[in-house]
N, C-alpha and C positions, 0 to 999 in steps of 0.2 A: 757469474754469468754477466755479461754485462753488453749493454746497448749502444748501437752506430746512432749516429744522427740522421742516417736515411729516414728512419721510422720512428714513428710517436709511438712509444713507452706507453703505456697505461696499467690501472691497476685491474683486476681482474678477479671475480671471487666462485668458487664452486659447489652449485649446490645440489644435494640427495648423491647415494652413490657411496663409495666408497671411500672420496676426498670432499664429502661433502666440508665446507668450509677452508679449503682451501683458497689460500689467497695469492696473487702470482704476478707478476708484471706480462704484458703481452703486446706485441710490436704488431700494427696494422691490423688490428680488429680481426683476427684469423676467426672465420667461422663456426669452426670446429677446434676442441684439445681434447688429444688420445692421453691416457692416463691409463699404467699399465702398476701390477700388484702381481710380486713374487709369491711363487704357487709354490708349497714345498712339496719336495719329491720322496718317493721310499726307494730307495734302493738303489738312484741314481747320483748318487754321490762320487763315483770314481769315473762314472762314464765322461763328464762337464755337461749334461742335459739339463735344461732348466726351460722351466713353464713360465708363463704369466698370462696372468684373467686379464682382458682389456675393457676398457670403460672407453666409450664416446662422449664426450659433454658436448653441446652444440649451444651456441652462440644468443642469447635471448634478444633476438634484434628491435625488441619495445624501450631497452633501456641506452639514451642516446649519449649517457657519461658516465664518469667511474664512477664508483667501480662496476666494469665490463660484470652480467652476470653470464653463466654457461649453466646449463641445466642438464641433466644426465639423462641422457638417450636412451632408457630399458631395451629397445627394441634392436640398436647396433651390437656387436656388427651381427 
């Protein structure tokens, strides 16, 4: 993946949840990152249906440099 010079790059880290400690670069402070996790299915294997659980992590706007923290939204969606 990689980044234009429109946008400052920054480091970014995730915490509780399911990517709790994930770490990620992120262009222009996006408020919000959706973070989605493959649900395995019974039975749907020949149809091409597939699930996934979403995760919100939203933005902890206290911290004013890297790395960006995002904290996981229990409540979304």
């Amino acid at each position: 993946m990689g980044f234009d010079d429109n946008g400052r790059a920054e480091a970014a880290v995730l915490d509780g949840g399911p990517a709790d400690g994930l770490r990620m670069r992120v262009t222009d402070r996006p408020a919000v990152i959706q973070v989605t996790y493959p649900c395995a299915l019974e039975g749907a294997s020949a149809t091409g249906v597939r699930a996934e659980a979403l995760y919100i992590y939203r933005r902890d706007f206290r911290v004013k440099e890297a790395p960006l923290r995002y904290g996981l939204d229990g409540a979304s969606p």
